[in-house]
MARGUMAR-692626 format. One record per residue: residue number from 1; residue in one letter; z, x, y of N, C-alpha, C in turn. Coordinates in pm, 1 decimal. Layout:
% residues N
NUM, A, Z, X, Y, Z, X, Y, Z, X, Y;
...
% end
This chain:
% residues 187
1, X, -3626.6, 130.7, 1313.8, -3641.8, 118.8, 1458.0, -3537.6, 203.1, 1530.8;
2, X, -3410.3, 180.7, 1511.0, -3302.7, 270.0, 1574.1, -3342.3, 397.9, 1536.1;
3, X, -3338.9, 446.7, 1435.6, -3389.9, 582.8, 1389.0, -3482.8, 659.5, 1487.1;
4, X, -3584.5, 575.0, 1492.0, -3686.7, 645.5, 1621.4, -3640.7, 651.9, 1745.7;
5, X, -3594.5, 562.0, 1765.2, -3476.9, 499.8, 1892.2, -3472.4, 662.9, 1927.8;
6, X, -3369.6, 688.9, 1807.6, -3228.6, 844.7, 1794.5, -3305.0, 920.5, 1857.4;
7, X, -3423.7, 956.3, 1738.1, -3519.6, 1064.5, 1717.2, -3556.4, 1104.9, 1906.8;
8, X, -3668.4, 976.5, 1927.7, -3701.5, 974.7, 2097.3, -3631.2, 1031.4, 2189.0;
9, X, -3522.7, 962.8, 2220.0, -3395.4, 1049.5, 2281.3, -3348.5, 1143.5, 2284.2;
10, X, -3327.2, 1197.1, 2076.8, -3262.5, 1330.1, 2141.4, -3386.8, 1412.3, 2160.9;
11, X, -3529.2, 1399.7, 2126.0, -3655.2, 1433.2, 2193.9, -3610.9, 1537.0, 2333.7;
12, X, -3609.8, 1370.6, 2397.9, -3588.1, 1382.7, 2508.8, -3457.1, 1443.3, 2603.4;
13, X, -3388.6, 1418.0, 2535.4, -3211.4, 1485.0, 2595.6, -3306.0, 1671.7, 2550.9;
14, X, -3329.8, 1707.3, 2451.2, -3361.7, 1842.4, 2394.0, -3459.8, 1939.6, 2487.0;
15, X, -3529.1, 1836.0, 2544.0, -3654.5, 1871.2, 2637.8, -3576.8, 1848.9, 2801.2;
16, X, -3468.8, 1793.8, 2847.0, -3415.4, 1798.9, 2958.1, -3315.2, 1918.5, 2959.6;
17, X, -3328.4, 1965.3, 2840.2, -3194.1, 2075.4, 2850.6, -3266.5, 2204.1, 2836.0;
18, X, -3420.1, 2172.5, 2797.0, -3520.0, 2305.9, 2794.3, -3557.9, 2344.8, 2944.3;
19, X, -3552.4, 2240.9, 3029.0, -3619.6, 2235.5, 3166.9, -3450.8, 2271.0, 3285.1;
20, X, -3391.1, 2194.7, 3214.5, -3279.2, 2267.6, 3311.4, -3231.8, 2403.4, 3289.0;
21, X, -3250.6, 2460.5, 3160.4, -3228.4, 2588.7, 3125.9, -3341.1, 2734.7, 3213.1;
22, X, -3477.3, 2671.2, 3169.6, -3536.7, 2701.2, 3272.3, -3544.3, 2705.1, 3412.1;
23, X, -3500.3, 2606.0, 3483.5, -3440.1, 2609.6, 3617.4, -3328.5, 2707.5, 3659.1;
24, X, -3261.4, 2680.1, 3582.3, -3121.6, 2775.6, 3606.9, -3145.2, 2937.4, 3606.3;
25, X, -3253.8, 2952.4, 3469.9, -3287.7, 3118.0, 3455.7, -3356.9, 3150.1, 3624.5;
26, X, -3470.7, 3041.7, 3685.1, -3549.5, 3120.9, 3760.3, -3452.6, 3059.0, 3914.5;
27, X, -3304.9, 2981.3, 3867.9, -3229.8, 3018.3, 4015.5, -3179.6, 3162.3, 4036.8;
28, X, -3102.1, 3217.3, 3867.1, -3041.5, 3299.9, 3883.2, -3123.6, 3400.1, 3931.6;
29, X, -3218.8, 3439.6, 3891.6, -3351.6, 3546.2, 3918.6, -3379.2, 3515.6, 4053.3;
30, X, -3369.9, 3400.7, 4099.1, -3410.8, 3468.4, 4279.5, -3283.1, 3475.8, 4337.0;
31, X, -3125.8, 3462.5, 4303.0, -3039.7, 3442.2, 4336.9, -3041.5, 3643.0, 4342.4;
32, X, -3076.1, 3683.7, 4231.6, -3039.3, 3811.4, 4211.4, -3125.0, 3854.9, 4270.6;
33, X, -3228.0, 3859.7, 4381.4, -3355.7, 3856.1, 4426.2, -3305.7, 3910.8, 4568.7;
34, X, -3245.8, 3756.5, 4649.2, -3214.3, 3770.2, 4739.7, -3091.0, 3851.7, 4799.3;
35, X, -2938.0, 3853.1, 4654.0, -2883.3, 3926.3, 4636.8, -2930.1, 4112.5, 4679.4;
36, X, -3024.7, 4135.7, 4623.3, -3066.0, 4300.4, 4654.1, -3100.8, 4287.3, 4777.4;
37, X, -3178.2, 4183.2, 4823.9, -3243.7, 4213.4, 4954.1, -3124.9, 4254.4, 5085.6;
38, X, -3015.0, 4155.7, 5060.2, -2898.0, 4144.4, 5156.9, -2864.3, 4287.7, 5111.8;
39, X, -2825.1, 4332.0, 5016.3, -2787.1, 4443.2, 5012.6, -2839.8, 4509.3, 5095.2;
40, X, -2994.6, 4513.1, 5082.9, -3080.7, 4644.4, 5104.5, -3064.7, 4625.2, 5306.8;
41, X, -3068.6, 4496.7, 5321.1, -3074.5, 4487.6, 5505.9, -2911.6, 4542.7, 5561.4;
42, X, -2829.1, 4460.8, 5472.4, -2668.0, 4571.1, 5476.5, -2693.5, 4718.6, 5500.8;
43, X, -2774.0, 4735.0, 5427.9, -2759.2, 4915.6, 5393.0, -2838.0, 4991.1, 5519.5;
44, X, -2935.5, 4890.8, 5585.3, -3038.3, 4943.9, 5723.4, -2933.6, 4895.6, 5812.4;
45, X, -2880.5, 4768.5, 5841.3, -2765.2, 4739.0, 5946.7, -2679.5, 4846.3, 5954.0;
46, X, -2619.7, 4914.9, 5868.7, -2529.1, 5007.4, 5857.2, -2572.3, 5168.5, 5905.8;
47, X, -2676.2, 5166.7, 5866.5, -2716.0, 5259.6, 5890.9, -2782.7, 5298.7, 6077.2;
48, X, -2795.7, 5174.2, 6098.3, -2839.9, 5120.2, 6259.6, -2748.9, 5148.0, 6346.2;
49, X, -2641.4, 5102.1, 6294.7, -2511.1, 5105.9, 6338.5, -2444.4, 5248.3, 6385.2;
50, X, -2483.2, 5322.5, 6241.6, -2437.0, 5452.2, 6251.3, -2487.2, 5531.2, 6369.0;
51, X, -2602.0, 5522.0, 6389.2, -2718.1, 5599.0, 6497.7, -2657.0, 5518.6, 6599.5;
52, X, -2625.1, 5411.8, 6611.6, -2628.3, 5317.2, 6811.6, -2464.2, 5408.5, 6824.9;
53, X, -2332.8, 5389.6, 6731.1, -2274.2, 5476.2, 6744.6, -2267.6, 5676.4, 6823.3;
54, X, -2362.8, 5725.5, 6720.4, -2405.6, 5841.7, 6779.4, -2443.2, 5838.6, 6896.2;
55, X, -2547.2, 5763.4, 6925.6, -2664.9, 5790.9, 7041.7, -2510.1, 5775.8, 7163.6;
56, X, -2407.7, 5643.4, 7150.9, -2305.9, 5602.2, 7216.3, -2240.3, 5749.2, 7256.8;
57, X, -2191.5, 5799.5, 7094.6, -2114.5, 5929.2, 7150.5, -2205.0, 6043.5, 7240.0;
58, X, -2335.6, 6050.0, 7221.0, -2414.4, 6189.9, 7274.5, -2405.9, 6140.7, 7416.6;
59, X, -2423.3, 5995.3, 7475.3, -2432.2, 5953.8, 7584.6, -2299.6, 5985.2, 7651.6;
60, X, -2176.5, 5984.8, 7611.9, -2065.1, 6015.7, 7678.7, -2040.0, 6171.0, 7673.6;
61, X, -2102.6, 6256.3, 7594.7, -2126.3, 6355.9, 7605.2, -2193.0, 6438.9, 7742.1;
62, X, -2273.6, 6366.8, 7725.3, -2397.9, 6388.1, 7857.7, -2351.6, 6358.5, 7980.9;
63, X, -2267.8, 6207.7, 7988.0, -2189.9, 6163.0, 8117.1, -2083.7, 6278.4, 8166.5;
64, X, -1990.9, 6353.2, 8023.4, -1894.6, 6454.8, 8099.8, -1957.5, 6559.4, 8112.8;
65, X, -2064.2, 6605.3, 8092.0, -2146.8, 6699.7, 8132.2, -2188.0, 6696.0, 8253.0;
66, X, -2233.5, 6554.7, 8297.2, -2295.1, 6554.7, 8430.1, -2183.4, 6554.4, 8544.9;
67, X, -2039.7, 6470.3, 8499.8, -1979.7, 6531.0, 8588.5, -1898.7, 6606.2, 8624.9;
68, X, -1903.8, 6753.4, 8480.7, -1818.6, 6856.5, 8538.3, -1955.8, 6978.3, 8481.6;
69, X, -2050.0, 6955.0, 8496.2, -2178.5, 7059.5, 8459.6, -2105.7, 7211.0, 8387.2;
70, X, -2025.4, 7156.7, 8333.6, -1951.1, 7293.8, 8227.5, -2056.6, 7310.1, 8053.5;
71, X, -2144.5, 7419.6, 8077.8, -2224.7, 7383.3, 7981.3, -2106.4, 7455.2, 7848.7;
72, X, -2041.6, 7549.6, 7836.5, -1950.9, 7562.8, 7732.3, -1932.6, 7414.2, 7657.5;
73, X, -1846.1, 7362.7, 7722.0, -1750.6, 7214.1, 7694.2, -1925.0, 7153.7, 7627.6;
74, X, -1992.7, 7139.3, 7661.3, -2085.5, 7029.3, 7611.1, -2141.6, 7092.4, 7468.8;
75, X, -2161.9, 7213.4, 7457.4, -2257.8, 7296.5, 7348.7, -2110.2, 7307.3, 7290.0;
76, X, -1940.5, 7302.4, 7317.0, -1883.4, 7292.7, 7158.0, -1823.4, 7122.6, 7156.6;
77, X, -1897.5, 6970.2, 7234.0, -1874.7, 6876.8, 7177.4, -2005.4, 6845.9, 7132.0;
78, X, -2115.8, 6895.5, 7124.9, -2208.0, 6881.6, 7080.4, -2223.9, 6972.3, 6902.8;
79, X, -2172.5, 7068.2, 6930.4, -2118.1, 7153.5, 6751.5, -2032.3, 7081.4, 6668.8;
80, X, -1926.7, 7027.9, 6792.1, -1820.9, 6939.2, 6703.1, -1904.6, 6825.0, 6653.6;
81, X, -1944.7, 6774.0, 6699.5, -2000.2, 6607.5, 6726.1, -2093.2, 6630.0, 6554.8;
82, X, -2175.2, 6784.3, 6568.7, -2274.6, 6773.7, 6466.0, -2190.2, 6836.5, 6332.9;
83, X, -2106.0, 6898.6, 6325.5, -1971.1, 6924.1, 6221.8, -1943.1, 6824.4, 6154.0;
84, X, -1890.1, 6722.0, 6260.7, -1811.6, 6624.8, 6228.5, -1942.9, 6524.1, 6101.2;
85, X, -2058.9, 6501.5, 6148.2, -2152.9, 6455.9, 6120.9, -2202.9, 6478.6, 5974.3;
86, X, -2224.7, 6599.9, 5943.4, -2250.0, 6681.8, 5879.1, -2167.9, 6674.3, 5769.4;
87, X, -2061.1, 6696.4, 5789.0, -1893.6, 6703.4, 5684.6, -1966.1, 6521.4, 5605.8;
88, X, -1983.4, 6454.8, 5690.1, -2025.5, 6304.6, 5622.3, -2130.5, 6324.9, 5492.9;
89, X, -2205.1, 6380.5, 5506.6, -2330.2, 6380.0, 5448.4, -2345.8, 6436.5, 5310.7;
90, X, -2414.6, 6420.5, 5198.2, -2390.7, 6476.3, 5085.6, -2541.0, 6548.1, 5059.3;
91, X, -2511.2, 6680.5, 4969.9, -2613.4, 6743.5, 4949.0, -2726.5, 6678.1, 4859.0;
92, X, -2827.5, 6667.2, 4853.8, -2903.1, 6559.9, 4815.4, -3040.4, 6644.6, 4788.9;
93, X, -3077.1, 6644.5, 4666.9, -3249.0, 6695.7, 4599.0, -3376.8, 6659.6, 4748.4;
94, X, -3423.7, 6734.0, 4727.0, -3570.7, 6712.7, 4818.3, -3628.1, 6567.8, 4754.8;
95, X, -3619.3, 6551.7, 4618.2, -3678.7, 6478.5, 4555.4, -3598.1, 6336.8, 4560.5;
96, X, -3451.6, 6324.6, 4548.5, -3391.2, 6223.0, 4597.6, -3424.1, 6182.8, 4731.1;
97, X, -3466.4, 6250.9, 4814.1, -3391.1, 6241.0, 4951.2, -3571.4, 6143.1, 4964.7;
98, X, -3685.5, 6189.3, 4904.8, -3826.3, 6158.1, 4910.9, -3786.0, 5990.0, 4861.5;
99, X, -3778.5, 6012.9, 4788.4, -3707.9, 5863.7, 4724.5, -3668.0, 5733.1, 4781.0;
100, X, -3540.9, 5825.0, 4815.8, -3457.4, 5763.5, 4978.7, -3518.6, 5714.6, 5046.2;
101, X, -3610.5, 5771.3, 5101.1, -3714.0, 5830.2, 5222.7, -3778.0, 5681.3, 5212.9;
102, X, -3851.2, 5667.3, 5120.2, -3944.6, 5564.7, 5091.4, -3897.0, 5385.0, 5087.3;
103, X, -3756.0, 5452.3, 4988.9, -3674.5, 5302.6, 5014.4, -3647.4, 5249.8, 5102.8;
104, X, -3621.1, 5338.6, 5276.4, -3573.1, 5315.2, 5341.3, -3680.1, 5242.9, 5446.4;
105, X, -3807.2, 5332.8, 5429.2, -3892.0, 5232.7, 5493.5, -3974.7, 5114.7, 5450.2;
106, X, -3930.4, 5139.4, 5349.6, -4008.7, 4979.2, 5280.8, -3865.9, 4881.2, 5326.1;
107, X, -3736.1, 4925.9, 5295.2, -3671.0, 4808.5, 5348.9, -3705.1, 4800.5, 5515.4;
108, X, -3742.9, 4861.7, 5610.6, -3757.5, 4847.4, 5750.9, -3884.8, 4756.9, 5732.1;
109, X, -4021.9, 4807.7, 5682.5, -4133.8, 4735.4, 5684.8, -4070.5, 4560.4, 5643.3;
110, X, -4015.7, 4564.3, 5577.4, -3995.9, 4393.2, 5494.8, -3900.5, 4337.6, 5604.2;
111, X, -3842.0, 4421.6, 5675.7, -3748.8, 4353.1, 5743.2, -3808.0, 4344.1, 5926.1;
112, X, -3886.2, 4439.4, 5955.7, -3964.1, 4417.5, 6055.3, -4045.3, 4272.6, 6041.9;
113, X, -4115.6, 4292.2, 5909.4, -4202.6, 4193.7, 5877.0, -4147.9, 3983.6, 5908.1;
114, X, -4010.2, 4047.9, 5828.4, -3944.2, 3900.8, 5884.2, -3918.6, 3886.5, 6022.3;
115, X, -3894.3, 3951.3, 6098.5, -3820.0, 3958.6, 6234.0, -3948.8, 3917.1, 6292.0;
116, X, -4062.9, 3948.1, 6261.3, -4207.9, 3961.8, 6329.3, -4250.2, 3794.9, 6296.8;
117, X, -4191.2, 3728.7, 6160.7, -4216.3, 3556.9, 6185.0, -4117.6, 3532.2, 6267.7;
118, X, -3981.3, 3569.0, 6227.3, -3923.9, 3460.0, 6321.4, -3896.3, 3484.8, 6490.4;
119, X, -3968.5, 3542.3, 6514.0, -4004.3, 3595.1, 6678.7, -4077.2, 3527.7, 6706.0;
120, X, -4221.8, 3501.6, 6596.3, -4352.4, 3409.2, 6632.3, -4306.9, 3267.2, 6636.7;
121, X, -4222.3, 3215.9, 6504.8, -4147.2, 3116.1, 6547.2, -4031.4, 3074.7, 6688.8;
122, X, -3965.3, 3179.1, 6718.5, -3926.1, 3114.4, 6823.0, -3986.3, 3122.5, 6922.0;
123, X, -4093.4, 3233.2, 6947.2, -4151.1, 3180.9, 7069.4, -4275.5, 3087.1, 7080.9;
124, X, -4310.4, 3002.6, 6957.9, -4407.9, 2857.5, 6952.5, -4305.0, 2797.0, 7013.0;
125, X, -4194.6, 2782.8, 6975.1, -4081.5, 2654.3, 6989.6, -4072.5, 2728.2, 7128.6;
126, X, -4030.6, 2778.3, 7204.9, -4064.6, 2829.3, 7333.7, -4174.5, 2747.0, 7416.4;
127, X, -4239.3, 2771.5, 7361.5, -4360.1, 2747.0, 7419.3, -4374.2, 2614.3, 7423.1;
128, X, -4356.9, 2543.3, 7321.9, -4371.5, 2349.5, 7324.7, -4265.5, 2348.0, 7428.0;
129, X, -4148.5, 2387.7, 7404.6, -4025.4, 2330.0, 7537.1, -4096.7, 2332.4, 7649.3;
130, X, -4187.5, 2468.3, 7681.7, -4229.7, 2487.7, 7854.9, -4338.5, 2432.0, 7847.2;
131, X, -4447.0, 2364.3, 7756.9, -4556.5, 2311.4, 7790.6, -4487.1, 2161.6, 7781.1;
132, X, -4394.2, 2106.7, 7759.9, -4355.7, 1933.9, 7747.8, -4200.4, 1956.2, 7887.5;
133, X, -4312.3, 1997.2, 8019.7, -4183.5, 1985.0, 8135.1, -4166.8, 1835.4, 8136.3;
134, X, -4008.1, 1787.7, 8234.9, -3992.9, 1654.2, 8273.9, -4129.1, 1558.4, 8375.3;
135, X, -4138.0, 1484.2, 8277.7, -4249.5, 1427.8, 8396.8, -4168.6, 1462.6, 8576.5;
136, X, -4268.1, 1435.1, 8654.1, -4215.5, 1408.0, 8782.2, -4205.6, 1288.7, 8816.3;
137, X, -4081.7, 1247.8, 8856.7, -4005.9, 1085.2, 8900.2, -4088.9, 1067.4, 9032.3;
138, X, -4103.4, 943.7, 9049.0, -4218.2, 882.2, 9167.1, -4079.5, 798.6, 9293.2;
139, X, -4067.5, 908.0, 9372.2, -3947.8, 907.8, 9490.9, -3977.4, 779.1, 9514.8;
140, X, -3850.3, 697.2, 9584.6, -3869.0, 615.4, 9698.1, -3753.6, 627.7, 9772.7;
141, X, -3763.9, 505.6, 9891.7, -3715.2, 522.1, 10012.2, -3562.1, 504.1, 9994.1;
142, X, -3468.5, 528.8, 10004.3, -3316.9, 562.8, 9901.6, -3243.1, 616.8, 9809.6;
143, X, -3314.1, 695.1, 9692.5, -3296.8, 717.9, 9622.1, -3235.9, 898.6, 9632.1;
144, X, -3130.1, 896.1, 9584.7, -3040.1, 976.6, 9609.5, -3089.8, 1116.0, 9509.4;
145, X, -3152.3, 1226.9, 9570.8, -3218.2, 1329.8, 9571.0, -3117.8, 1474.9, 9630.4;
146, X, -3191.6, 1598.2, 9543.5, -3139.6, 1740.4, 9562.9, -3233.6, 1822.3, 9583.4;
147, X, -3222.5, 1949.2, 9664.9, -3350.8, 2034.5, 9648.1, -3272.7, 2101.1, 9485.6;
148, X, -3427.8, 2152.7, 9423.4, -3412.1, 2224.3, 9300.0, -3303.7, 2331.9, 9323.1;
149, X, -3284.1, 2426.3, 9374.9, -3183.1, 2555.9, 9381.9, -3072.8, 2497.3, 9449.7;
150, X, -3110.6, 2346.6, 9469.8, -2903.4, 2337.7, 9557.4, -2826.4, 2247.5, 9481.9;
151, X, -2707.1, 2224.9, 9547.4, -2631.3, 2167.7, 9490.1, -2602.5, 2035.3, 9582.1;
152, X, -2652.0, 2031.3, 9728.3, -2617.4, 1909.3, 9774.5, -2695.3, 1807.0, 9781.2;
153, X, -2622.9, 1675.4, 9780.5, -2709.7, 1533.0, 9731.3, -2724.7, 1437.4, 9868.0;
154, X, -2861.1, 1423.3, 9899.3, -2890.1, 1358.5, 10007.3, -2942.3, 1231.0, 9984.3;
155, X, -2998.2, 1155.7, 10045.0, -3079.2, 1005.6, 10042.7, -3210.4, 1038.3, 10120.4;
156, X, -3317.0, 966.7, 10048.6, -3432.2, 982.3, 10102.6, -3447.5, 886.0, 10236.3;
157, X, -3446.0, 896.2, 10335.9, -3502.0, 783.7, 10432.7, -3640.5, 756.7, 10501.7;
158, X, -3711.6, 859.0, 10448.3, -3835.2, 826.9, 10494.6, -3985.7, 894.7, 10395.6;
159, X, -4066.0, 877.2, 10306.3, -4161.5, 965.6, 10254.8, -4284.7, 914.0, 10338.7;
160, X, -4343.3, 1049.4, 10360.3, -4494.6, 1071.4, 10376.2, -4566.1, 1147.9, 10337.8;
161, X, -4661.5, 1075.3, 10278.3, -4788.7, 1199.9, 10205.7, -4684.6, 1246.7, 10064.6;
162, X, -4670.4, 1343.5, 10115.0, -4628.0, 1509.1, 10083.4, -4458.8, 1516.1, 10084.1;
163, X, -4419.5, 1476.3, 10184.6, -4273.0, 1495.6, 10278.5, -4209.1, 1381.9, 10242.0;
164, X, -4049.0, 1416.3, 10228.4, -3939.6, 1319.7, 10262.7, -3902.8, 1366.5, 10345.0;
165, X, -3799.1, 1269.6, 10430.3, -3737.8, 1312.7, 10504.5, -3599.4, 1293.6, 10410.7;
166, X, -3463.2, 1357.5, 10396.3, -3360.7, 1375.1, 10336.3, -3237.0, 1368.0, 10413.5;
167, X, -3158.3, 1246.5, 10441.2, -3013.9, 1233.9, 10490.1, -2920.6, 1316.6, 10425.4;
168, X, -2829.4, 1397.3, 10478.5, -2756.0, 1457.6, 10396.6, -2626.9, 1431.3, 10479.1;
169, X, -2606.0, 1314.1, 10551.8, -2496.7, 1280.7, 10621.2, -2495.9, 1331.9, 10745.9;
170, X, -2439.9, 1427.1, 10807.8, -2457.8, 1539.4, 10924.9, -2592.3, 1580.8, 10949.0;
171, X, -2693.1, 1615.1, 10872.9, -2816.5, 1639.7, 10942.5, -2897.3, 1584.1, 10885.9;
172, X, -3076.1, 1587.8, 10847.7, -3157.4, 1551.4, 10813.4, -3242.8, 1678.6, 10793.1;
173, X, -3299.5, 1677.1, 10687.7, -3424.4, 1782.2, 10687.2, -3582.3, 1727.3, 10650.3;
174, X, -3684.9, 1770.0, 10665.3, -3856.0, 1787.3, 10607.0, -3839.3, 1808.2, 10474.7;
175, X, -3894.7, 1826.1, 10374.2, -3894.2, 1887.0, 10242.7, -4008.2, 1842.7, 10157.6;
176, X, -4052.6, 1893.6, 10145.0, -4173.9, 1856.6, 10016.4, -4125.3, 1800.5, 9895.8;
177, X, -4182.9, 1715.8, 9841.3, -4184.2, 1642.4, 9713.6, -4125.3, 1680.8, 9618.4;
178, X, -4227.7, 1805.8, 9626.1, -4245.6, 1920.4, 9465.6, -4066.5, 1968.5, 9477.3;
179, X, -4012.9, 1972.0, 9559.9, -3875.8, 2067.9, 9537.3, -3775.1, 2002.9, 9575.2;
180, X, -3809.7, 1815.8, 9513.1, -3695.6, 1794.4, 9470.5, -3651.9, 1757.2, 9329.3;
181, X, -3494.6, 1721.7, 9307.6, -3461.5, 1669.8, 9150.3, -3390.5, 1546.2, 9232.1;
182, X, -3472.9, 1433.7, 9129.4, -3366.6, 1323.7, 9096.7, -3252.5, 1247.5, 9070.8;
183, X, -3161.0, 1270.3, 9158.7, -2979.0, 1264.4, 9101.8, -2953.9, 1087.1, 9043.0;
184, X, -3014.5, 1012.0, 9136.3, -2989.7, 872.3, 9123.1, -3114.6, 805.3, 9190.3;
185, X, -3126.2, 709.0, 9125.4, -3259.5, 646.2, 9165.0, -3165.1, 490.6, 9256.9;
186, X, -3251.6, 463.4, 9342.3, -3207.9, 331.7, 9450.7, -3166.0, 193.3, 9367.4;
187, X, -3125.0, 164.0, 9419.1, -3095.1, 29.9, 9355.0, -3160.2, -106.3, 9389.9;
% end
């Protein structure tokens, strides 16, 4: 009886260590998965970066151009600018560069592609916030009220229809319903 007992168990211990082994292989494999991907969006961030930079410098280029219209000065910070640029860059095969070429937009496509859910996602969640507005509170005669765009707090002393009338201490105004907010309700 114990014997089988053993047997069962280490069965079973043998078969929990087959399944966690398995687990672990297909964490590491998407671990190394997601690993490249960060790389690969690193490597477009960086590269994003590089260009908002440029476009930054050509724009201040253009600004001292416009206000000393010296076309010399602009055509040698524009030589420098592309020198400087240039000196960066490494000579690279037609056939690498095709390569490149391809990697670079498949990482944009995959990464457009995400940006393109979670845009759709935030603007559903958008959208439930503005379709679930505050109900509208049902005024009465006291109840301490604001128009929407202000900041000062009056008392209702009179509704009709449509209209309160609104104490605000020193004067009184008309105001429609629709444009007020609720500060305190009467007691």
């Amino acid at each position: 009886k114990e014997r089988s007992k053993l047997e069962k168990t280490e069965q079973s211990l043998k078969l929990n260590e087959k399944k966690k082994q398995s687990e672990a292989e297909k964490l590491e494999e998407i671990n190394t998965k997601i690993q490249k991907k960060l790389e690969s969006y690193q490597e477009l961030y960086d590269s994003n970066q590089r260009l908002i930079y440029l476009g930054q410098k050509l724009n201040d280029i253009a600004e001292k151009y416009f206000d000393n219209k010296k076309k010399r000065e602009l055509m040698d910070e524009l030589f420098k600018l592309v020198q400087i640029e240039n000196s960066k860059r490494k000579k690279v095969s037609a056939k690498e560069k095709k390569v490149q070429k391809t990697k670079e937009q498949k990482i944009i496509k995959e990464a457009e592609k995400t940006v393109k859910v979670i845009r759709q996602k935030k603007k559903a969640a958008k959208k439930k916030v503005e379709a679930a507005p505050k109900p509208k509170p049902v005024f009465k005669v006291g109840d301490r009220v604001r128009l929407q765009d202000g900041r000062a707090v009056g008392s209702i002393d009179k509704l009709e229809k449509n209209k309160a009338v609104i104490n605000y201490g020193m004067f009184t105004t008309n105001v429609s319903v629709e444009q007020l907010e609720l500060v305190e309700p009467s007691k």
